[in-house]
DRENBA-336291 format. One record per residue: x, y, z of N, C-alpha, C, O in turn. Coordinates in steps of 0.05 Angstrom, whole numbers, plus 5000, padded with zeros to 4 digits. Example, Ala and Ser with C-alpha at 12.3 -4.5 7.8 and 13.67 -1.06 7.14 Angstrom:
2
526448865156524649105156526449345156528549345169/525749555142527349795143525850015157526850235161/
***
This chain:
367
481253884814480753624801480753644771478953784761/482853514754482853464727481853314714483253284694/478753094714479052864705477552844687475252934689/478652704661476552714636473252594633471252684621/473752334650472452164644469752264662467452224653/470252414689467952534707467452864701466653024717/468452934667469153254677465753374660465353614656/464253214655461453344653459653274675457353374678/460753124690458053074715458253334738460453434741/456953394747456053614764456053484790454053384799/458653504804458453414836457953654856458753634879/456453894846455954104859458054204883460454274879/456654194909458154274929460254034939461554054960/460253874928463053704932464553714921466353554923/464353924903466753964877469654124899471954094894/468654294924470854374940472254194946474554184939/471154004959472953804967474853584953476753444962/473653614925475753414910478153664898480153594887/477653934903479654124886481754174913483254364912/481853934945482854134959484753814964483353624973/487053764960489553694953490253554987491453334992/489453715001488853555033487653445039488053365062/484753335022482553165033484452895017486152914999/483552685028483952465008481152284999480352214977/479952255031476752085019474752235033475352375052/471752215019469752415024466752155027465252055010/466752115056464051965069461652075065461352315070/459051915054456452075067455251895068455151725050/454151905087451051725097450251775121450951965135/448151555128446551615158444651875146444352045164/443551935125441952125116442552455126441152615139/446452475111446352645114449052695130449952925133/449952545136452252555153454752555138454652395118/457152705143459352735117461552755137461552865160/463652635125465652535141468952615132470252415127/470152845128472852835103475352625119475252605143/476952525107479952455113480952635102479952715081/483752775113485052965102487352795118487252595132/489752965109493152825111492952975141492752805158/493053125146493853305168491453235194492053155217/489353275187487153195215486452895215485652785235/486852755191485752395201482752445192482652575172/480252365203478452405198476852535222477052525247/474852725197472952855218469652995207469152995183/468153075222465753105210465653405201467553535207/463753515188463453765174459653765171458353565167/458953935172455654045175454954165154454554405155/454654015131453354135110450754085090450953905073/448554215093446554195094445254075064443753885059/446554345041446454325019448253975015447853924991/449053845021449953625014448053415027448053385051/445853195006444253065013442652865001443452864978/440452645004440852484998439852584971440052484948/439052754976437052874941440052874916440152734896/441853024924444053104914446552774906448252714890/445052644932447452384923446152224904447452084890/444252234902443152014884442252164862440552034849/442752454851443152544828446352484811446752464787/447752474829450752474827451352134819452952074802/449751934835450651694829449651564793450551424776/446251764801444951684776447051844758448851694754/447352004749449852174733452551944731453251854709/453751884756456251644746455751444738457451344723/452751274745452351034718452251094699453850994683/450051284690451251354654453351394639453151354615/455651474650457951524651459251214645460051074627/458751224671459650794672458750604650459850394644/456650704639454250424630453350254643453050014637/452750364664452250094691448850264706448050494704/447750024718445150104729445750144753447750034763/444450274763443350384801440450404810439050604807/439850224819437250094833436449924850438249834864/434549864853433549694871434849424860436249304877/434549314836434649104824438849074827440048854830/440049314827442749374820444049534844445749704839/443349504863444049694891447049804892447649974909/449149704875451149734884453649794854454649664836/453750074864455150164843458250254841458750404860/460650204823463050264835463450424803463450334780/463650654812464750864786468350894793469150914816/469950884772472950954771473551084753472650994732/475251324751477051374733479551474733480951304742/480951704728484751624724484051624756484551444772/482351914763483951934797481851994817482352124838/479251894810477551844828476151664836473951704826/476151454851474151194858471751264875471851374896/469151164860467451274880464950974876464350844856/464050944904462350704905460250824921460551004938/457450704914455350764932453150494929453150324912/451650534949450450344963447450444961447050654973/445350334949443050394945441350404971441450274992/439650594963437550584997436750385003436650335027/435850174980433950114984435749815001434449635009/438749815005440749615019441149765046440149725068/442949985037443050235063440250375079439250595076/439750145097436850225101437350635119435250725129/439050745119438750915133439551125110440951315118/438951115087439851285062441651225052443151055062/442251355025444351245000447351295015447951485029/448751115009451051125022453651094998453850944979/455751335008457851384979459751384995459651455018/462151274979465151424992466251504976465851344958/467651674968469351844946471851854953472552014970/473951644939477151664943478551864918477551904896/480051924925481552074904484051894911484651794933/485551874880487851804870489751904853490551774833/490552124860491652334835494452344835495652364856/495552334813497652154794498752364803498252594794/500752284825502652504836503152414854501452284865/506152454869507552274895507252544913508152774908/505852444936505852674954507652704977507652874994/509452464972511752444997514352524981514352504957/516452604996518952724997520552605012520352405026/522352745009525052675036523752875056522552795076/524153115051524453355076521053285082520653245106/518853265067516253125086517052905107517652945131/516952665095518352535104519752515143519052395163/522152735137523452815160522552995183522753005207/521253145161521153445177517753325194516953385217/516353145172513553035196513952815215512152725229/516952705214518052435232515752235229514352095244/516152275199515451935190516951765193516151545201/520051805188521751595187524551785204524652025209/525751655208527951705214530051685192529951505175/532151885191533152025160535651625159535351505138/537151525177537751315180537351035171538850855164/534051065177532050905172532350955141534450885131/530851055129530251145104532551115081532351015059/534451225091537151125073537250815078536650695057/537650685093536250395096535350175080536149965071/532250395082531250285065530750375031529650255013/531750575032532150654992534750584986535450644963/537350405009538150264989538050044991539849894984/535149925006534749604996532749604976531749384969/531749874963530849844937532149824917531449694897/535250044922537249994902537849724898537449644875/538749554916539449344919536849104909537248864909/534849194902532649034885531648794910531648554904/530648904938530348754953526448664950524848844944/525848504953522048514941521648554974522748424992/519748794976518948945001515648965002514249084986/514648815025511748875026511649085047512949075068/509949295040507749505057505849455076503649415067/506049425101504049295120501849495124502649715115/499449525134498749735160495549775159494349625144/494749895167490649915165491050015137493050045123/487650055133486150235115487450425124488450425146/487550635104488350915110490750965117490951215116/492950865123495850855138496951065115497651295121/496950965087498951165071500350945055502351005042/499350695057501750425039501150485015503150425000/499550565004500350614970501950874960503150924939/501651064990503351284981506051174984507451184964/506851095000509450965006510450804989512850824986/509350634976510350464952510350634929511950564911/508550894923509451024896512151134905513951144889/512651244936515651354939518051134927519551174908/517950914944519750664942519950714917521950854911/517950624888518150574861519850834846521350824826/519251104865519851304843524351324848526151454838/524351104871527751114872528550854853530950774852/525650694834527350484826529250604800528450804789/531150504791533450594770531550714745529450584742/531950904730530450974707530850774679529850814657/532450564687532950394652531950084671532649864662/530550104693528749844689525649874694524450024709/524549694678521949624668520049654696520849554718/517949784694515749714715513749554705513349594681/512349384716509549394707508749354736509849224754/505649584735503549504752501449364756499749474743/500349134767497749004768495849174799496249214823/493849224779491649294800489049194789488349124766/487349224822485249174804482449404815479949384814/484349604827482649924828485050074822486850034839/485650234802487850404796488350674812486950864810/490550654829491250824852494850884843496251084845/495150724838499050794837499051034812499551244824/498651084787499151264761501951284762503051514762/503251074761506051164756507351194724509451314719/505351044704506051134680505451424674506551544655/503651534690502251824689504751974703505652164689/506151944726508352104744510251994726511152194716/511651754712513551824694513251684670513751454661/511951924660511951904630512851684605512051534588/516251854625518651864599519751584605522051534596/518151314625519951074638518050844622515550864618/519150684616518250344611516750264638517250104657/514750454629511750324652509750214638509450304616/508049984647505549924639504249844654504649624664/502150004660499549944684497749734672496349774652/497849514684495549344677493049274702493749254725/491349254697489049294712486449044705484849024687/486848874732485048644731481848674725480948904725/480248464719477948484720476448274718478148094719/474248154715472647984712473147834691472447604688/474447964674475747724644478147654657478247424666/480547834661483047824670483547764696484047944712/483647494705484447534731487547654745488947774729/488647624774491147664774493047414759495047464746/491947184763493346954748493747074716495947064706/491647174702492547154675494447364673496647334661/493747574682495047874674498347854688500048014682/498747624708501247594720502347384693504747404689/501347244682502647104661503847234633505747194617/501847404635501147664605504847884622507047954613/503947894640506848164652509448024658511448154666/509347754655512247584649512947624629515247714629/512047604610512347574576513147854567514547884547/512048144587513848344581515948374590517148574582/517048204608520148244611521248434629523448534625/518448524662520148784673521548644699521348424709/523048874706524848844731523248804754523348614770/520849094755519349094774516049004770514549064752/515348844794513248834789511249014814511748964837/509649164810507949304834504949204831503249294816/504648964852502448914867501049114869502249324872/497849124870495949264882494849054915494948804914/494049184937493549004959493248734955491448644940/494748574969494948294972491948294997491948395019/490048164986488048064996485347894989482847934993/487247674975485947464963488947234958491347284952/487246964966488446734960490246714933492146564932/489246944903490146914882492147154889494447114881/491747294897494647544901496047454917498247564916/496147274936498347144954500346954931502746914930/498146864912499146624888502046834875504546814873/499747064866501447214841503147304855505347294844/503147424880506147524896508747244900511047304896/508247054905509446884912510046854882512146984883/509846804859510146714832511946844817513546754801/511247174829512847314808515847334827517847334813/516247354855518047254865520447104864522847164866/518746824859519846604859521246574834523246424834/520646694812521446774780523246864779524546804759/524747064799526647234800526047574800527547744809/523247624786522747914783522848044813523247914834/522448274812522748414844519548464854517748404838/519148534872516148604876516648804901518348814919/514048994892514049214918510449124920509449034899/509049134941506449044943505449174970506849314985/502649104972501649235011499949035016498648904999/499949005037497848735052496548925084497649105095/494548825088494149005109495148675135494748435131/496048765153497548635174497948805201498749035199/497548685228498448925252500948905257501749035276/503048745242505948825249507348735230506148555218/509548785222511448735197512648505204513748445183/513048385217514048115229512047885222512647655213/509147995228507047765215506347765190505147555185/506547935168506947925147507047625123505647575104/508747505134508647205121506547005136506346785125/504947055160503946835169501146985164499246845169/500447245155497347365143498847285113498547035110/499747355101499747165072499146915073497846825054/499846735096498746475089495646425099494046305084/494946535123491546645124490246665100488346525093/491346855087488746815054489346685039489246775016/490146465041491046215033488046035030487845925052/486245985018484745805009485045495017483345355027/487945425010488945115007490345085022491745275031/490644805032490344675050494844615056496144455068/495444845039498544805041499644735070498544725092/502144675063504044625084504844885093506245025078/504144985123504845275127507045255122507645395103/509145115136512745055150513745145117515445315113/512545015099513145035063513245285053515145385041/510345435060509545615048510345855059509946075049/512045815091513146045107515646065095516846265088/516545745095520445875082520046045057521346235050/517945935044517746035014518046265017520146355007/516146495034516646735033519046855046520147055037/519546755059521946825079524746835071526646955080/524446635048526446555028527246825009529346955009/524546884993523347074973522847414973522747594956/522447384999521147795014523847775028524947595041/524648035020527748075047526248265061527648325081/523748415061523548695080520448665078519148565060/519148765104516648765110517149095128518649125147/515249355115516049565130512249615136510649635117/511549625167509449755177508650015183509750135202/507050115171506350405171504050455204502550275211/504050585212501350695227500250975226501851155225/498851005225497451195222494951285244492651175244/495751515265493951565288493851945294495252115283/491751965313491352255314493052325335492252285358/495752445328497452525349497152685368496752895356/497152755404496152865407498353145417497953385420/501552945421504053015418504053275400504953475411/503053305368503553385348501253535339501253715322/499053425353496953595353495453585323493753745314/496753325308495453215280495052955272495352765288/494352905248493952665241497352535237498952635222/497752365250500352315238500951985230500451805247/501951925202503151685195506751675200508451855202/506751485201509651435209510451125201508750945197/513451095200513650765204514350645233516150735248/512950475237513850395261515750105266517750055279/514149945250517149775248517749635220515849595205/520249555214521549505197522549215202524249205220/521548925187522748715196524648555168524048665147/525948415166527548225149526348085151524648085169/526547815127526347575133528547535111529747645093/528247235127531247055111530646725113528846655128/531946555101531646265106535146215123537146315112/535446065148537846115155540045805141539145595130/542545865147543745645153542845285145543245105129/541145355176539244995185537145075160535045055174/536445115143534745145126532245185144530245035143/532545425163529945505175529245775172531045935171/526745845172525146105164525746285186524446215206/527246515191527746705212526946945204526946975180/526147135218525847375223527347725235525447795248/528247825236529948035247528448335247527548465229/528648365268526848615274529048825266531148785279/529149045247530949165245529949505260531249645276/528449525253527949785270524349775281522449745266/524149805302521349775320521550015341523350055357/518250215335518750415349515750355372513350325367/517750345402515150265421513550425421513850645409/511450355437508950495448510150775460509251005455/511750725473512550925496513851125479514251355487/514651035453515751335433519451205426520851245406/520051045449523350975445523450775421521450645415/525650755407526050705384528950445385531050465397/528350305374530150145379531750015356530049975338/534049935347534249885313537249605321539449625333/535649365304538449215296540349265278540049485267/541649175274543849025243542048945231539948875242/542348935200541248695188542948455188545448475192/541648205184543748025176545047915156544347985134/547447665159548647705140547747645112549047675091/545347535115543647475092542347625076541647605052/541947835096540648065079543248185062543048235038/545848245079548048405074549148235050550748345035/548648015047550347825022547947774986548447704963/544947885004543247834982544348154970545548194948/543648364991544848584974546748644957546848774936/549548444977552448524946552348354925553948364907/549748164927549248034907548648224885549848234863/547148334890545948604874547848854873546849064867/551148824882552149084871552249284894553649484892/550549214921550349474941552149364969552249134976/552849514977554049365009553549585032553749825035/552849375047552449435080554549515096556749395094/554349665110556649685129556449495148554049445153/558449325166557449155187556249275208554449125216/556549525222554949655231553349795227554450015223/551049805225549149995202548350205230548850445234/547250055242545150215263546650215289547150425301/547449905298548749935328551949925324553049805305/553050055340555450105339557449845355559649755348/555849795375557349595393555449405402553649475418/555849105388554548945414554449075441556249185453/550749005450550849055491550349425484548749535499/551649585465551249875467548449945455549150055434/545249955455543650055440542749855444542149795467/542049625418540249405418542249165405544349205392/541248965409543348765405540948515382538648435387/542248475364541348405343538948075355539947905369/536748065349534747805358533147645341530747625338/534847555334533547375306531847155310532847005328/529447055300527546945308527046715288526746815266/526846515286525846225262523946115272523346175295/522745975260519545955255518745785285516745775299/521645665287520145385312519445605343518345525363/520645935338520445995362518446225361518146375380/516946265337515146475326513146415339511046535336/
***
């Protein structure tokens, strides 16, 4: 662990766990109970004694000072951040069963590849070319999937294939992407919401710089459904994550955190019109593989058709049972892309109507 802003506090025997590159988040509570996520096992428990409530609430009192922020009875609830560690804890005197912490790490570095990637059958090598050239092609792609799945790792992959001579900017409002940190030498600017700044202002403020891309932090508020739909509708591109149980529902949980009282039928073409790709991650303890494993499982389009109606296209969906099944895209997707310079083959995935899977396109009246 490198980090300036936490590099005088003394996290004692948890200092192993933030130096070990396989953990990602570090649980404790229940007076005493410690929990790691790592990439490879998923989560699991560990018995360590020296780690406790004496030790957590030296550590938290240590990150308010740091912060300038109180931890108390009066202030129970504390969220310390810096470049690449988020850590929040919960006062006893709330957590009636002892102080309660979770410790995320975020360290400014893309941990996915191609040959990861392949060689862990996250994706299929098919798939993947796919979809890095509907990034070429400047397609705005949301990230579906639980807590924990891997959607922000997956969107720093997506971003690190966007072209090197166009503009990023990031909005967050817990700093997890560091992509001005992974490239340096690129027209990035991380901007990061807050209690002055909301997503409304800082999405007005990141028009006015003029980028190609814009990268969402989790869509999970009525105002980040606003600012995704906004910067969209503008023309900029957007890569973003929403948590959703399938990539197909994607536009009808965006309208869920919807506050107002919109016209869904309105607010569905809108997206449908706007997002060409919705890709769902999962993430479970394999027992096949004998690890933690994330993967994508399905991959959907949207489009507005013809009849000026909101449709859907499942392009690749991998069942329960493990079989894998993959459409065409359609010609909407294939005409927004040569819009942008890239072309589809008419057969991408199936070779022959009736041979494999046969293309099933879906609009809103039959959703």
């Amino acid at each position: 662990m490198n980090d300036a802003i936490f590099s005088q506090i003394d996290f004692g025997p948890i200092k192993e766990f933030l130096d070990d590159d396989n953990i990602t988040d570090i649980s404790y509570g229940n007076q005493g109970q410690i929990h790691l996520k790592t990439l490879d096992k998923g989560v699991y428990r560990i018995e360590r004694p020296d780690i406790n409530n004496a030790l957590l609430e030296k550590l938290a009192f240590q990150c308010s000072n740091v912060m300038g922020k109180t931890f108390n009875m009066a202030s129970p609830f504390l969220d310390a951040e810096s470049a690449e560690l988020r850590l929040n804890f919960i006062h006893d005197s709330i957590a009636t069963n002892g102080i309660a912490c979770v410790i995320r790490k975020t360290p400014a570095k893309i941990r996915l590849n191609k040959e990861k990637l392949l060689s862990e059958q996250y994706v299929t090598e098919k798939l993947l070319n796919f979809i890095l050239t509907c990034v070429e092609g400047h397609c705005n792609i949301m990230v579906s999937g639980e807590t924990g799945s891997g959607k922000t790792e997956l969107v720093k992959y997506l971003a690190s294939h966007t072209k090197e001579n166009e503009k990023l900017i990031t909005i967050e409002d817990t700093l997890e992407l560091h992509l001005d940190k992974i490239f340096p030498h690129r027209d990035i600017v991380a901007m990061k919401t807050n209690n002055i700044a909301s997503y409304s202002d800082v999405l007005v403020a990141c028009m006015r710089q003029n980028p190609r891309w814009i990268l969402l932090s989790e869509v999970r508020s009525a105002e980040a459904v606003t600012a995704v739909r906004n910067s969209v509708s503008s023309g900029h591109n957007i890569i973003s994550t929403i948590h959703s149980d399938r990539a197909v529902n994607v536009p009808m949980r965006m309208y869920s955190l919807l506050e107002s009282s919109q016209d869904v039928d309105q607010f569905l073409k809108s997206i449908h019109r706007y997002i060409q790709l919705a890709i769902h991650i999962k993430g479970y303890m394999s027992a096949e593989l004998n690890r933690f494993q994330r993967e994508i499982v399905e991959v959907c389009e949207f489009f507005v058709d013809d009849d000026n109606k909101a449709g859907s296209n499942i392009i690749y969906k991998k069942n329960l049972d493990g079989k894998i099944q993959y459409n065409n895209p359609t010609k909407y997707l294939k005409d927004y892309l040569g819009s942008q310079g890239v072309v589809l083959p008419d057969n991408l995935f199936v070779a022959e109507t009736g041979n494999n899977t046969v293309n099933k396109v879906e609009t809103i009246d039959s959703l």
